[in-house]
C-alpha positions as CSV (number, residue, x, y, z in Angstrom):
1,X,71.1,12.4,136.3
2,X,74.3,14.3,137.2
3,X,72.7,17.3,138.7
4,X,74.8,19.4,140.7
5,X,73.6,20.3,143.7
6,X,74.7,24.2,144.9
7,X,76.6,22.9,148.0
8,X,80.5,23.3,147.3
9,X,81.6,23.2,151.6
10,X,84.7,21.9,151.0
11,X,85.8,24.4,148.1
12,X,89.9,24.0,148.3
13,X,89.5,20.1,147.4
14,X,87.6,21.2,144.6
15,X,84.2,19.1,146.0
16,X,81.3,18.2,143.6
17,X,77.5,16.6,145.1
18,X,75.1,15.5,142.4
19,X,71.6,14.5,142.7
20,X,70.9,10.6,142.1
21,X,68.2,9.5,139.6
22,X,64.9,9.7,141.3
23,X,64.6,6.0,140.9
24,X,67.4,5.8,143.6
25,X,66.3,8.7,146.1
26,X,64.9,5.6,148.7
27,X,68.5,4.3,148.8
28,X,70.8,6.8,147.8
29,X,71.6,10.3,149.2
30,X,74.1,11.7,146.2
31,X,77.2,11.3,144.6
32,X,80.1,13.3,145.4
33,X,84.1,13.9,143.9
34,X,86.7,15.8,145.4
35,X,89.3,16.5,143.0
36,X,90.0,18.6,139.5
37,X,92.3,18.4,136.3
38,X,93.9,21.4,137.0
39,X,97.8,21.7,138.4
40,X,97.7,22.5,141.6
41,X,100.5,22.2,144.6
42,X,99.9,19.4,147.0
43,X,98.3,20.1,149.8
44,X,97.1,17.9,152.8
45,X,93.6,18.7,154.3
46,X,91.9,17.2,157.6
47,X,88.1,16.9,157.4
48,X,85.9,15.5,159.8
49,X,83.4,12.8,158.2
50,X,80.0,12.9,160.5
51,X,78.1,9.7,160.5
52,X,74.0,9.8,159.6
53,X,73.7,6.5,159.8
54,X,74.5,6.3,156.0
55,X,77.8,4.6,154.0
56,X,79.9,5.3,151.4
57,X,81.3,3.5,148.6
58,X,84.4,5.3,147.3
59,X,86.7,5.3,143.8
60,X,90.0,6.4,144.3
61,X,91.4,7.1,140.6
62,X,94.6,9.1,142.0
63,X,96.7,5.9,140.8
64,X,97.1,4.1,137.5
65,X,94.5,0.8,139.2
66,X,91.5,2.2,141.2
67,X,90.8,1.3,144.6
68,X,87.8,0.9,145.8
69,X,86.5,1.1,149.0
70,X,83.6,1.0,151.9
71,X,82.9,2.9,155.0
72,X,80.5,3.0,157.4
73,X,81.2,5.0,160.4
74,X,79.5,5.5,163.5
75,X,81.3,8.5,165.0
76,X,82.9,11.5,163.7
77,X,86.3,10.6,162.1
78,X,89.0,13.0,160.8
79,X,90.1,11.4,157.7
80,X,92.9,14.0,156.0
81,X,92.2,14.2,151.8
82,X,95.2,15.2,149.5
83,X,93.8,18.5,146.7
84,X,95.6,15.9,144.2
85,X,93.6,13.2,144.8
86,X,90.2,12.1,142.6
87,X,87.8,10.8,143.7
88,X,84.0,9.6,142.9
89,X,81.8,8.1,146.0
90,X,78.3,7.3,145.9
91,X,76.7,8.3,149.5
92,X,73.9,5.7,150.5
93,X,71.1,6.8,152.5
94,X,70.1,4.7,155.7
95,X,69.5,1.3,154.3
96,X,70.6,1.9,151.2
97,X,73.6,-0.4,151.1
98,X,71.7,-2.8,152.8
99,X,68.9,-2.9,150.3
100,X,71.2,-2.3,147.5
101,X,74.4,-4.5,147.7
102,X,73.2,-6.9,150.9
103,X,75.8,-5.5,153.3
104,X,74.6,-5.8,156.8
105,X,76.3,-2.6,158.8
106,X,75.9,-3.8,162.1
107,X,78.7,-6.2,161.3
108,X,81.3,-3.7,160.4
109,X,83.9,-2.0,162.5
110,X,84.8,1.2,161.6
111,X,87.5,1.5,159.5
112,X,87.2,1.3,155.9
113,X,87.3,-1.8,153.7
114,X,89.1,-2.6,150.6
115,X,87.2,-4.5,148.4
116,X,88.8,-7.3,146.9
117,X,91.3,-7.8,149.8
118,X,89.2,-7.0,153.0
119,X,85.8,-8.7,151.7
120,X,84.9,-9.7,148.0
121,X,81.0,-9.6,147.6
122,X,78.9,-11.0,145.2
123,X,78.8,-8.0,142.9
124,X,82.5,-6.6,143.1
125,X,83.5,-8.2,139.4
126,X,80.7,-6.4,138.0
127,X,81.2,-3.1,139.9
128,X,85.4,-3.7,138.9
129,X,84.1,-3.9,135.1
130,X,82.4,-0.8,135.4
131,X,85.3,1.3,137.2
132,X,87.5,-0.3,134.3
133,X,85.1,1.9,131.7
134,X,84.9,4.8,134.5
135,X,88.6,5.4,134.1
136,X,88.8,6.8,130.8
137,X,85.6,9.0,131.2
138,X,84.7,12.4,131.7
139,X,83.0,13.0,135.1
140,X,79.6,13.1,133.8
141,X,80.1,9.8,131.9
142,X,81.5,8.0,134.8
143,X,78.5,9.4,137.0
144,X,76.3,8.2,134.4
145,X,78.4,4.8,134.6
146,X,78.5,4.4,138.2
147,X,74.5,5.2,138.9
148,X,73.8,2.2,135.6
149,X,75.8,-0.2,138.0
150,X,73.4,0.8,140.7
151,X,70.3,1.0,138.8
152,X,70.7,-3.2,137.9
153,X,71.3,-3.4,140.9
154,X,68.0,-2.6,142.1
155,X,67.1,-4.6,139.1
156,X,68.3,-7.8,140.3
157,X,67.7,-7.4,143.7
158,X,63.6,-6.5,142.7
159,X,64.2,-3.6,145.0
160,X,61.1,-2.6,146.7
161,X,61.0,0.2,149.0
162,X,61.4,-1.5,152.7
163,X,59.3,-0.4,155.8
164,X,62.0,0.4,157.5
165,X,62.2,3.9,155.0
166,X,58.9,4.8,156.6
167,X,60.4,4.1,160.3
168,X,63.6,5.9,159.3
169,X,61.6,9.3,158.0
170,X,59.5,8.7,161.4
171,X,62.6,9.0,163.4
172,X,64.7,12.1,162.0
173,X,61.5,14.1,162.6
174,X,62.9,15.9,165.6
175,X,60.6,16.1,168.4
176,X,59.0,12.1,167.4
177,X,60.3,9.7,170.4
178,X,60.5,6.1,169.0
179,X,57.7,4.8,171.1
180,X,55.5,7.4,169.2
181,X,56.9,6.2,166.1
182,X,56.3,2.7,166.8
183,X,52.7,3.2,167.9
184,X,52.3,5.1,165.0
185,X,53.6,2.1,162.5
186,X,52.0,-0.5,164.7
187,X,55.8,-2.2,165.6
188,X,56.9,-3.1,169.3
189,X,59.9,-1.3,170.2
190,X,62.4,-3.9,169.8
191,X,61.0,-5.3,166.6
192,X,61.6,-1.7,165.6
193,X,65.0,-1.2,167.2
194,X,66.0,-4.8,165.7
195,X,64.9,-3.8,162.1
196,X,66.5,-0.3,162.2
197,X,70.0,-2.3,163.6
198,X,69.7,-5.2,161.2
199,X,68.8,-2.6,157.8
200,X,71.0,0.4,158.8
201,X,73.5,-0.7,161.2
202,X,71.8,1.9,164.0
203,X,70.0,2.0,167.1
204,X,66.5,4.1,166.8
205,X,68.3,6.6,169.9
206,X,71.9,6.6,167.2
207,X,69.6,7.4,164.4
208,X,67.9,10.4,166.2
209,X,71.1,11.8,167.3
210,X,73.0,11.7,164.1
211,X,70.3,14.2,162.8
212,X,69.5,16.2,165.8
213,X,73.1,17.1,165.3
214,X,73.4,17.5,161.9
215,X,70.0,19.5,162.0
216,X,72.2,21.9,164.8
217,X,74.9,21.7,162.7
218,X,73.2,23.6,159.7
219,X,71.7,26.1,162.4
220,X,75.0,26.6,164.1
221,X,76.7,27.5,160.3
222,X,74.0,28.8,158.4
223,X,72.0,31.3,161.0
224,X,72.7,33.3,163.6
225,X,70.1,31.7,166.1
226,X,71.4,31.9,169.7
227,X,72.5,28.5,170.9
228,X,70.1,27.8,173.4
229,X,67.2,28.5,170.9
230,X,69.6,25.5,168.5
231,X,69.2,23.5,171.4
232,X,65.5,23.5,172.1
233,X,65.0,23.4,167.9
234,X,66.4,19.9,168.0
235,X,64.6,18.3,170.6
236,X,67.2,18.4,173.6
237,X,66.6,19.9,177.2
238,X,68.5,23.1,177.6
239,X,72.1,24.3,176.6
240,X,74.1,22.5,178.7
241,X,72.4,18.9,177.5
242,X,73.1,20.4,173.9
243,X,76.4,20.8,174.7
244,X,77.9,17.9,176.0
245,X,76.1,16.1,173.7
246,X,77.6,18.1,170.8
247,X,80.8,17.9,172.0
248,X,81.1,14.3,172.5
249,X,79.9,13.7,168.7
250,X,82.0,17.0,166.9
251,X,84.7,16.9,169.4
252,X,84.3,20.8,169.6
253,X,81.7,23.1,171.4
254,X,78.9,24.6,169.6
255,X,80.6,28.1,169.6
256,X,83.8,26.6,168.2
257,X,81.9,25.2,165.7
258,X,79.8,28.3,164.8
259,X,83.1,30.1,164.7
260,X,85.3,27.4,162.4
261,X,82.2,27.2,159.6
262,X,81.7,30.8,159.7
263,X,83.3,32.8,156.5
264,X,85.8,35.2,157.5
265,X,85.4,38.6,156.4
């Protein structure tokens, strides 16, 4: 457990992603900090949060008592982070806060709830006991902590990995429509679209989106592919399909996304 993974994109808010226990990898995606122990000048930064039809459960140990909260977003948000901040999230994959803590996302508006005030569930006093030994830890140790709390529970739950996984790996294949995925599976399309809504908060069309665009995404900042050929690569018509549909999720066009993730020389 704690395995950094070599991905540091948000390097002025000192950001950390480690790999979960492989136990986990059904439910959870990683864990991630933002924040260091070194003196620094405060600083405000805006970042835009993309949704991928997963949800985050976040520690905020800026303040003498943690808060904790849950998000689950289904558009692109620009939340704004402080470089004196800390704090430690675990990143759930689709389903995975379903499965793992019983929340039902299709419930949720989006904004983010504080637990304890805005909903109290079943397994916060355990979750609060663990934050209380979190706090006096070293990173590693509250990592270690955190993916424990997790790890029971799965436990308690007798977590079993859920059909839907197999639907949900279908789906983010790029060129697979859901009517080949549900032929494939042997599911109707709306006992399909009502599973993926019910365990992951999503429509089948939402979750295909979410990773069309994050697959253009990587493309766009990580290659220097011409758009069009982006466009085609992740399953949509021709360019100009790719970019409205780019700019209604990013609220920016491709190029002015190409040219904002691009390092400056």
């Amino acid at each position: 457990m704690a395995i950094l993974l070599v991905n540091d994109p948000l390097p002025h808010l000192s950001f950390q992603k480690f790999a979960p226990d492989q136990r986990l990898t059904d439910w959870v995606q990683c864990y991630w900090k933002i924040g260091s122990t070194t003196t620094q000048a405060a600083q405000l930064f805006k970042e835009k949060l993309y949704p991928d039809a997963g949800a985050s459960l976040t520690i905020n140990f800026s303040n003498a008592t943690p808060v904790i909260t849950f998000a689950f977003n289904r558009q692109t948000q620009a939340t704004t982070f402080s470089n004196q901040d800390y704090l430690v999230s675990i990143r759930f994959a689709p389903t995975g806060a379903y499965h793992l803590l019983g929340i039902t996302l299709h419930e949720l508006a989006e904004e983010n709830y504080l637990l304890g005030e805005d909903f109290t569930p079943s397994w916060y006093h355990s979750l609060i006991a663990c934050v209380e030994q979190m706090q006096s830890s070293p990173l590693t140790s509250q990592l270690y902590l955190l993916e424990q709390w997790l790890l029971s529970q799965a436990i308690s739950n007798q977590l079993v990995k859920s059909n839907t996984i197999k639907v949900i790996k279908q789906l983010i294949q790029l060129n697979n429509s859901t009517s080949y995925v549900g032929k494939q599976l042997g599911l109707t399309r709306r006992t399909l679209e009502r599973r993926l809504k019910k365990e992951a908060g999503v429509s089948p069309t939402q979750l295909q989106q979410f990773y069309r665009l994050k697959a253009a995404r990587t493309l766009l900042a990580d290659s220097q592919t011409p758009i069009t050929d982006i466009a085609l690569q992740c399953g949509y018509y021709d360019h100009a399909h790719f970019c409205h549909a780019f700019h209604n999720f990013t609220f920016e066009t491709p190029l002015q996304y190409r040219k904002r993730k691009t390092p400056k020389v």
